[in-house]
C-alpha positions as protocol buffer text, in pm:
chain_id: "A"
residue {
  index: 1
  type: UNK
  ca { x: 700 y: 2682 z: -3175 }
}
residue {
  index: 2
  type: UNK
  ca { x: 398 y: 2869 z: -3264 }
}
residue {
  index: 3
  type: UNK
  ca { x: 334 y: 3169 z: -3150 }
}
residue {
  index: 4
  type: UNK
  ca { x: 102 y: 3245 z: -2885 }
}
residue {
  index: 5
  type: UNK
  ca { x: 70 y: 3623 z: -2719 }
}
residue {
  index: 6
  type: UNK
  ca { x: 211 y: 3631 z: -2384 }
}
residue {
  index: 7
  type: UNK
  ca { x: 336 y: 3914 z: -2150 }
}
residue {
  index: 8
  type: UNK
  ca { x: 602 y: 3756 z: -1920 }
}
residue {
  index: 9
  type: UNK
  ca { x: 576 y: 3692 z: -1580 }
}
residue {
  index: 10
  type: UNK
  ca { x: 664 y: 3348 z: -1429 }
}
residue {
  index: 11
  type: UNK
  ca { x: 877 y: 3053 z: -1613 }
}
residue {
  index: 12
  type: UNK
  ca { x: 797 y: 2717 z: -1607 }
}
residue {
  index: 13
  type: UNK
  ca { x: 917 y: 2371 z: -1766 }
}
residue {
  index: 14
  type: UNK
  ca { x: 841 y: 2256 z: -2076 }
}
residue {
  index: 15
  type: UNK
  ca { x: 646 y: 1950 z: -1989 }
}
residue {
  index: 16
  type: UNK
  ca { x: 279 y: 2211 z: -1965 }
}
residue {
  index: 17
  type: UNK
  ca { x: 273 y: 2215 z: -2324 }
}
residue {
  index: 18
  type: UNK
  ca { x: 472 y: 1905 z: -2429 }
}
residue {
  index: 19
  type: UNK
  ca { x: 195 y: 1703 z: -2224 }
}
residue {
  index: 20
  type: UNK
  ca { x: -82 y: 1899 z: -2320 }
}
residue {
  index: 21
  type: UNK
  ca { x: -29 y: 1856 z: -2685 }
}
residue {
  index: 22
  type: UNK
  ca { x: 9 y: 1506 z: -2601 }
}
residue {
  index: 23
  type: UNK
  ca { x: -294 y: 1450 z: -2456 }
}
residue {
  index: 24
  type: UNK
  ca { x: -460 y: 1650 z: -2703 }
}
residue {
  index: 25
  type: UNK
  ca { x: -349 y: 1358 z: -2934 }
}
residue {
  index: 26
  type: UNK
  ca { x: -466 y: 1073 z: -2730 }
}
residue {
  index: 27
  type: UNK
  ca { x: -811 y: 1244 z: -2783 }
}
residue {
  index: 28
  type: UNK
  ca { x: -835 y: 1349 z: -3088 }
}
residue {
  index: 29
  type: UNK
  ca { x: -593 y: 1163 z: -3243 }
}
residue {
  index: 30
  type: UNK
  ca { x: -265 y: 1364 z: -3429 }
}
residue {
  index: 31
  type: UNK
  ca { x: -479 y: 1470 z: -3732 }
}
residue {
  index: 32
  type: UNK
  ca { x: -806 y: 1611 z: -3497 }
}
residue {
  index: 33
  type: UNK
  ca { x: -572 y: 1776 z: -3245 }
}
residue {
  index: 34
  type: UNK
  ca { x: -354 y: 1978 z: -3526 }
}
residue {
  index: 35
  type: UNK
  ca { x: -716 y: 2071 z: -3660 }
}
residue {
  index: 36
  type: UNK
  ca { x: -808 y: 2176 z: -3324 }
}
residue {
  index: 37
  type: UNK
  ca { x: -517 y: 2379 z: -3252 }
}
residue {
  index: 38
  type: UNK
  ca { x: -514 y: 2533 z: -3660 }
}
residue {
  index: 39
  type: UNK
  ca { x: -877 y: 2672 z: -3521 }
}
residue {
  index: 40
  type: UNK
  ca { x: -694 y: 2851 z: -3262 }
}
residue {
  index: 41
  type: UNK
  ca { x: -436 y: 2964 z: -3450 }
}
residue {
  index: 42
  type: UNK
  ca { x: -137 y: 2751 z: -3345 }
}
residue {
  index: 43
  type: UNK
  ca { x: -131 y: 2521 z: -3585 }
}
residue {
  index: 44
  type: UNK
  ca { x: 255 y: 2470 z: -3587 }
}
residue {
  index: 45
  type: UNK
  ca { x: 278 y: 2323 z: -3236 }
}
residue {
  index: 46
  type: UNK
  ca { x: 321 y: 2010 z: -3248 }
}
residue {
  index: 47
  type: UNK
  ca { x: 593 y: 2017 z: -3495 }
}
residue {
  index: 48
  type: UNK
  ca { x: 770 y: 2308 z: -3293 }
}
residue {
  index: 49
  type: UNK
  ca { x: 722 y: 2151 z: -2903 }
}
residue {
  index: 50
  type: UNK
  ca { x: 915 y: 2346 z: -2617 }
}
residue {
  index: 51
  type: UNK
  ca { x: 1233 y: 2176 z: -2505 }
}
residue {
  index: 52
  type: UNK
  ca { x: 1350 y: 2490 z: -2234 }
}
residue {
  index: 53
  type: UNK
  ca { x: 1152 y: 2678 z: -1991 }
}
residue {
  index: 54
  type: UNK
  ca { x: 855 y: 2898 z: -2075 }
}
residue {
  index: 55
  type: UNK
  ca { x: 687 y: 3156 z: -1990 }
}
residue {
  index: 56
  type: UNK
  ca { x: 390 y: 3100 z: -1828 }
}
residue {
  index: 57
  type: UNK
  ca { x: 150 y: 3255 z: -2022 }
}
residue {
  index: 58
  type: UNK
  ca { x: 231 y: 3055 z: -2308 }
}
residue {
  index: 59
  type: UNK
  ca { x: 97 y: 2765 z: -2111 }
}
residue {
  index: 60
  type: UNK
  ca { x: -225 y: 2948 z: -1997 }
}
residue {
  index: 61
  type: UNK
  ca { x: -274 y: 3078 z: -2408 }
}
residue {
  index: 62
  type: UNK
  ca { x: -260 y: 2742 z: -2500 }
}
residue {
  index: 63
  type: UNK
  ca { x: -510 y: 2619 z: -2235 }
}
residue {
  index: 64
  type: UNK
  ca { x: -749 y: 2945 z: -2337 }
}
residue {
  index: 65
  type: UNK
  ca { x: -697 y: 2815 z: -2700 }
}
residue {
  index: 66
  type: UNK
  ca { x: -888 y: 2416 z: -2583 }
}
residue {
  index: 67
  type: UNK
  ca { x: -1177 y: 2607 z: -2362 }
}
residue {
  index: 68
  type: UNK
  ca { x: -1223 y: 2788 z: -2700 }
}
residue {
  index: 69
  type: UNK
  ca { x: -1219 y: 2534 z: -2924 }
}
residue {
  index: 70
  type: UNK
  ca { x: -1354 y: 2204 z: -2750 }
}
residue {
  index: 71
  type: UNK
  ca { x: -1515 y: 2329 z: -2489 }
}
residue {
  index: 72
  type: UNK
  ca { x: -1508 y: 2346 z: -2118 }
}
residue {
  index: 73
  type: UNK
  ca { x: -1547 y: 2001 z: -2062 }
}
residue {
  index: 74
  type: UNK
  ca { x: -1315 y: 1868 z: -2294 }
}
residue {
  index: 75
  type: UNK
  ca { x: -1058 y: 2090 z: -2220 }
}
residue {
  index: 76
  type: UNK
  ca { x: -1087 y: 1974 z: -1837 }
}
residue {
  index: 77
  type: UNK
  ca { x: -1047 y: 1621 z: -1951 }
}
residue {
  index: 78
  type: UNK
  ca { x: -747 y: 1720 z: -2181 }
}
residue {
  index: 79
  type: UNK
  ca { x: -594 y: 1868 z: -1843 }
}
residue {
  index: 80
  type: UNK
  ca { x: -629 y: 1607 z: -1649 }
}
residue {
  index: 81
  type: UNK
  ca { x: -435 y: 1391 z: -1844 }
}
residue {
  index: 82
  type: UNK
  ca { x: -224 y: 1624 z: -1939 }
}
residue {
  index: 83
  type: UNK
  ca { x: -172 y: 1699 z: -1562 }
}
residue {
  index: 84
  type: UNK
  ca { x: -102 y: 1270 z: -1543 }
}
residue {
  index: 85
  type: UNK
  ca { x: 157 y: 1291 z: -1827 }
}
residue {
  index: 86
  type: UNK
  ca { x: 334 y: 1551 z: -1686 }
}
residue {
  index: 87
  type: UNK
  ca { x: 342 y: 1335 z: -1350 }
}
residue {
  index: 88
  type: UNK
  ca { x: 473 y: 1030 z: -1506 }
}
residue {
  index: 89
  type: UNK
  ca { x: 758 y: 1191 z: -1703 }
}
residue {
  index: 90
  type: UNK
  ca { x: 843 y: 1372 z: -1387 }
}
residue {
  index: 91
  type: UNK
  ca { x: 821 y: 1023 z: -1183 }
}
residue {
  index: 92
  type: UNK
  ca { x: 1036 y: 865 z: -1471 }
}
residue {
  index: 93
  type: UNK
  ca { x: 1339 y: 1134 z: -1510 }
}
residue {
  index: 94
  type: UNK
  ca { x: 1339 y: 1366 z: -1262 }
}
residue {
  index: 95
  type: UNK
  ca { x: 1298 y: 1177 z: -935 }
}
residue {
  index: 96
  type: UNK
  ca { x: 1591 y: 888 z: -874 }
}
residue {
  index: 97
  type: UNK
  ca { x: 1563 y: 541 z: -832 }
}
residue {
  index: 98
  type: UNK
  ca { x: 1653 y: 508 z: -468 }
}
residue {
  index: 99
  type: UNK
  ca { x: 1410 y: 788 z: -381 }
}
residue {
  index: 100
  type: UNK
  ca { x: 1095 y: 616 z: -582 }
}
residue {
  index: 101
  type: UNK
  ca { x: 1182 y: 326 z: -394 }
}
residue {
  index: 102
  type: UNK
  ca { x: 1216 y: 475 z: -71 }
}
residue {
  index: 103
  type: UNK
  ca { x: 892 y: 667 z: -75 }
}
residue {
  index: 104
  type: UNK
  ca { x: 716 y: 384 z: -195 }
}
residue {
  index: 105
  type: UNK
  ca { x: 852 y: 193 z: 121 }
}
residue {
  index: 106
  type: UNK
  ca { x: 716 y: 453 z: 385 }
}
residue {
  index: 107
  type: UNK
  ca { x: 391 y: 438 z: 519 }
}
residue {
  index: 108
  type: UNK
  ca { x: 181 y: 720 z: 361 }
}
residue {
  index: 109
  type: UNK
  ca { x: 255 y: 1032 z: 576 }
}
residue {
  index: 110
  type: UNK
  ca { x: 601 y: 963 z: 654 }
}
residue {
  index: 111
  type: UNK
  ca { x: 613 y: 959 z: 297 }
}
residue {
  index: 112
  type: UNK
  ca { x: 458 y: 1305 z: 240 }
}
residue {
  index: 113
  type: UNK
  ca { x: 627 y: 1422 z: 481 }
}
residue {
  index: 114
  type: UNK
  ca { x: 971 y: 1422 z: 245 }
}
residue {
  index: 115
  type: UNK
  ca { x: 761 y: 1434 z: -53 }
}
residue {
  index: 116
  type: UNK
  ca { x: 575 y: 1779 z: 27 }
}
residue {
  index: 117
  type: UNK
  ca { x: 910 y: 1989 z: 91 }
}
residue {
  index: 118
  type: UNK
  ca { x: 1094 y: 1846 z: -220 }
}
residue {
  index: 119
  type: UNK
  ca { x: 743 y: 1986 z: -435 }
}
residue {
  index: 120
  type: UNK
  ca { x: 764 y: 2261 z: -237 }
}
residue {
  index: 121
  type: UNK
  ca { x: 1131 y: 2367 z: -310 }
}
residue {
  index: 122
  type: UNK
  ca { x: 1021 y: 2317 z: -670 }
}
residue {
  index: 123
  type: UNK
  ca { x: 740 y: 2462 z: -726 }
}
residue {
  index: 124
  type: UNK
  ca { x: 841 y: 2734 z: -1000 }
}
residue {
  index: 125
  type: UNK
  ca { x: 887 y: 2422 z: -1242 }
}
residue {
  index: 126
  type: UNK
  ca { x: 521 y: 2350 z: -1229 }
}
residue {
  index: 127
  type: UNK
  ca { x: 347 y: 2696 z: -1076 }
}
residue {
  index: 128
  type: UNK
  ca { x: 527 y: 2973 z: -1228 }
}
residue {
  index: 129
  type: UNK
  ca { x: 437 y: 3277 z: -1041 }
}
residue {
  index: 130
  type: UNK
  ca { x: 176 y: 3086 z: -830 }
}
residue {
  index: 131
  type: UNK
  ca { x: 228 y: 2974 z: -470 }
}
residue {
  index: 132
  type: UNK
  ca { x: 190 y: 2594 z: -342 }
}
residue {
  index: 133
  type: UNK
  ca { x: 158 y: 2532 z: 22 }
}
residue {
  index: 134
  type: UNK
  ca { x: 69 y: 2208 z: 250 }
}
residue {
  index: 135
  type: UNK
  ca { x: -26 y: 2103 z: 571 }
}
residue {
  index: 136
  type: UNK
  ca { x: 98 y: 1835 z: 697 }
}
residue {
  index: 137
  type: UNK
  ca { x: -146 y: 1838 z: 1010 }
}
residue {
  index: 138
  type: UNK
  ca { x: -421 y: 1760 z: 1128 }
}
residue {
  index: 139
  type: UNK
  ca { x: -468 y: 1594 z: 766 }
}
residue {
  index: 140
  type: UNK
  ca { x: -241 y: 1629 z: 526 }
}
residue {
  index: 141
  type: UNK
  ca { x: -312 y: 1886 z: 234 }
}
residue {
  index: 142
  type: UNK
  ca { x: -185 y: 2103 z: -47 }
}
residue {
  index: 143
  type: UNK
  ca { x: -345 y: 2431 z: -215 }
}
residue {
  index: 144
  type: UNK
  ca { x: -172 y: 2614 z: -515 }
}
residue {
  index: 145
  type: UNK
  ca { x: -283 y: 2921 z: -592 }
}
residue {
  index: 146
  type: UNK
  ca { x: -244 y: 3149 z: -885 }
}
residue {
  index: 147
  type: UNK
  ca { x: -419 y: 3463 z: -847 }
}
residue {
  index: 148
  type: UNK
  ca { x: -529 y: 3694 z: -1170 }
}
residue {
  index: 149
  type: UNK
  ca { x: -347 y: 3396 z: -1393 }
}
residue {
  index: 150
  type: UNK
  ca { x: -705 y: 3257 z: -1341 }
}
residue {
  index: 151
  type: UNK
  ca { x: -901 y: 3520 z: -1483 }
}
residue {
  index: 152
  type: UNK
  ca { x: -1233 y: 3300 z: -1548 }
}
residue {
  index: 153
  type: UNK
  ca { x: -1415 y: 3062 z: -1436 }
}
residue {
  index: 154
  type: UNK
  ca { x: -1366 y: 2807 z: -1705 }
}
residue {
  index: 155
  type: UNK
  ca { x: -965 y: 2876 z: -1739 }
}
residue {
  index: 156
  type: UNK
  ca { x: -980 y: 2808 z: -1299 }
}
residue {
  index: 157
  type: UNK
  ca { x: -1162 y: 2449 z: -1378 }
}
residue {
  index: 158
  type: UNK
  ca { x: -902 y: 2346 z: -1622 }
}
residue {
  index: 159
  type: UNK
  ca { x: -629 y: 2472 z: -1470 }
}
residue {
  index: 160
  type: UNK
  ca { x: -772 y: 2363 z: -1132 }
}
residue {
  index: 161
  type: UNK
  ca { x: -778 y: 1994 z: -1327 }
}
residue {
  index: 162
  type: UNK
  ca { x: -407 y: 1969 z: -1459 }
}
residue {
  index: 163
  type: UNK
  ca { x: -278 y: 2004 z: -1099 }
}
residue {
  index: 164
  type: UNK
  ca { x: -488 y: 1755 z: -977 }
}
residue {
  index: 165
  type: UNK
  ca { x: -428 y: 1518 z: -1235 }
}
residue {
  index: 166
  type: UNK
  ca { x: -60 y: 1598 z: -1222 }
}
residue {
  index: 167
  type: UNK
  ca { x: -74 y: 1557 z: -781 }
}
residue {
  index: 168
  type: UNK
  ca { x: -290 y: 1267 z: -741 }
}
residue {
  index: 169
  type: UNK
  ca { x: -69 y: 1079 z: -1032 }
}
residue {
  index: 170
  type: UNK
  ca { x: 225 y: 1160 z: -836 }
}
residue {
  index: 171
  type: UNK
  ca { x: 94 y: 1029 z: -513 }
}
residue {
  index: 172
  type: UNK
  ca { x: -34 y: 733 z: -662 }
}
residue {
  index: 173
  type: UNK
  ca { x: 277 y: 665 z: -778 }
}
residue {
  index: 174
  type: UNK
  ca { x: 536 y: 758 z: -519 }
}
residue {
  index: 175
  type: UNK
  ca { x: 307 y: 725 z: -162 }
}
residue {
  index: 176
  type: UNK
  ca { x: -14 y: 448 z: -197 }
}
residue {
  index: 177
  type: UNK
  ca { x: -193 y: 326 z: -523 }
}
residue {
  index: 178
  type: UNK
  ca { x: -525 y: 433 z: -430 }
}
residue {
  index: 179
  type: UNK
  ca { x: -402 y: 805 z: -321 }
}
residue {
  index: 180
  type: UNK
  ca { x: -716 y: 1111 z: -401 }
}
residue {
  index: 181
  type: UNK
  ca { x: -751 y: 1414 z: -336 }
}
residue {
  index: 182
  type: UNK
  ca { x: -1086 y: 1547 z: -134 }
}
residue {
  index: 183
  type: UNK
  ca { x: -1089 y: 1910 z: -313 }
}
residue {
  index: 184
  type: UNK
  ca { x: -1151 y: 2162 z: -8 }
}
residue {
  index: 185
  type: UNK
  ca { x: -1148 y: 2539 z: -157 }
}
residue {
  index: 186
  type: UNK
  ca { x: -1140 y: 2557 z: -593 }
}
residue {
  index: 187
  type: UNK
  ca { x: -1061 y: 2890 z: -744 }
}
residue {
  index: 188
  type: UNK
  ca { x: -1324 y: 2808 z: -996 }
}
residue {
  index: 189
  type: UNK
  ca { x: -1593 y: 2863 z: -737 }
}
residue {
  index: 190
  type: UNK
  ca { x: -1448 y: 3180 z: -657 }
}
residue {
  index: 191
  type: UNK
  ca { x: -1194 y: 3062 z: -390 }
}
residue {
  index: 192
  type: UNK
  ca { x: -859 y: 3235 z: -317 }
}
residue {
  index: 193
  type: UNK
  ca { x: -708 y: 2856 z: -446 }
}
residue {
  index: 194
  type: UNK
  ca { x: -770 y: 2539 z: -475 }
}
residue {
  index: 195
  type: UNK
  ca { x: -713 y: 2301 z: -146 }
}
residue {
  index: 196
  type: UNK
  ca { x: -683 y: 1869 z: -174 }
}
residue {
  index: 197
  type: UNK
  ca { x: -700 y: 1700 z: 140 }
}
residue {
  index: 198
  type: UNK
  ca { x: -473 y: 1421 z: 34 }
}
residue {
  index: 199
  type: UNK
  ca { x: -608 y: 1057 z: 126 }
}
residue {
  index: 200
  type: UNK
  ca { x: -497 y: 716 z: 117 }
}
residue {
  index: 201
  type: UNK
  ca { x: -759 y: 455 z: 94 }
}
């Protein structure tokens, strides 16, 4: 894997940088996406991929590495997608059968309601060091916040846009279709994390 400076703090899976590479790919294509990440100096990636947990900051380098390189914007869209990727591969392996079906079966907040612990009780996998929290009442909502890991404004925005991507993916596919999320408080504005009220049309 290619190197990318880190100082340790919180692990996480794989699936950050698998899914961001990939989705890198679907953008640019294999060729424009090893040319964007040669720019930045981690050239190597794609043929060295993660397959244990990570530190964090190896995730967070590699998302500095797109604002640098593509842009704000593009980097945002390249999280969001990578934020879906990561939901689907998690939909496909990680949560069983029975459970996808019985989720699917609920009505929408009963549904949350067992969804929301089991994220809960997992949240290292996706947050590291961060800290994800719901509400299940009056409406339901999440927030995940991640403190100094968000150092600027543009690294809050695409960080801020994996998580939703990888969220409202994972609603839509385990509690209604048509599942969003109504953003509340964003880190990128300067909030202490970023809020979804979690809707079902």
């Amino acid at each position: 894997m290619a190197t990318i400076a880190t100082h340790g703090t919180g692990k996480i899976g794989p699936n950050a940088i698998i899914q961001t590479v990939a989705a890198l790919q679907e953008l640019f294509g294999n060729e424009g996406a090893r040319a964007v990440l040669v720019r930045g100096g981690a050239g190597d990636l794609p043929d060295h991929l993660p397959h244990a947990l990570i530190d964090e900051r190896e995730f967070h380098a590699l998302v500095e590495l797109l604002i640098e390189q593509i842009g704000e914007e593009r980097a945002k869209q390249v999280m969001a997608r990578s934020g879906q990727l990561t939901a689907e591969y998690v939909f496909a392996n990680r949560i069983p059968a029975f459970v996808r079906v019985l989720l699917r079966l609920l009505p929408p907040r009963l549904g949350l309601r067992l969804l929301l612990p089991a994220m809960q009780r997992h949240t290292w996998t996706f947050a590291g060091s961060g800290v994800f929290a719901y509400d299940l009442m009056p409406t339901p909502s999440l927030s995940i916040a991640n403190g100094s890991l968000f150092d600027t404004p543009a690294m809050a925005a695409a960080m801020c846009a994996y998580y939703r991507g990888a969220f409202e993916q994972m609603f839509r596919k385990l509690i209604c279709p048509r599942a969003t999320l109504h953003e509340l408080e964003c880190q990128a504005r300067g909030d202490r994390r970023c809020r979804y009220a979690i809707q079902c049309a």
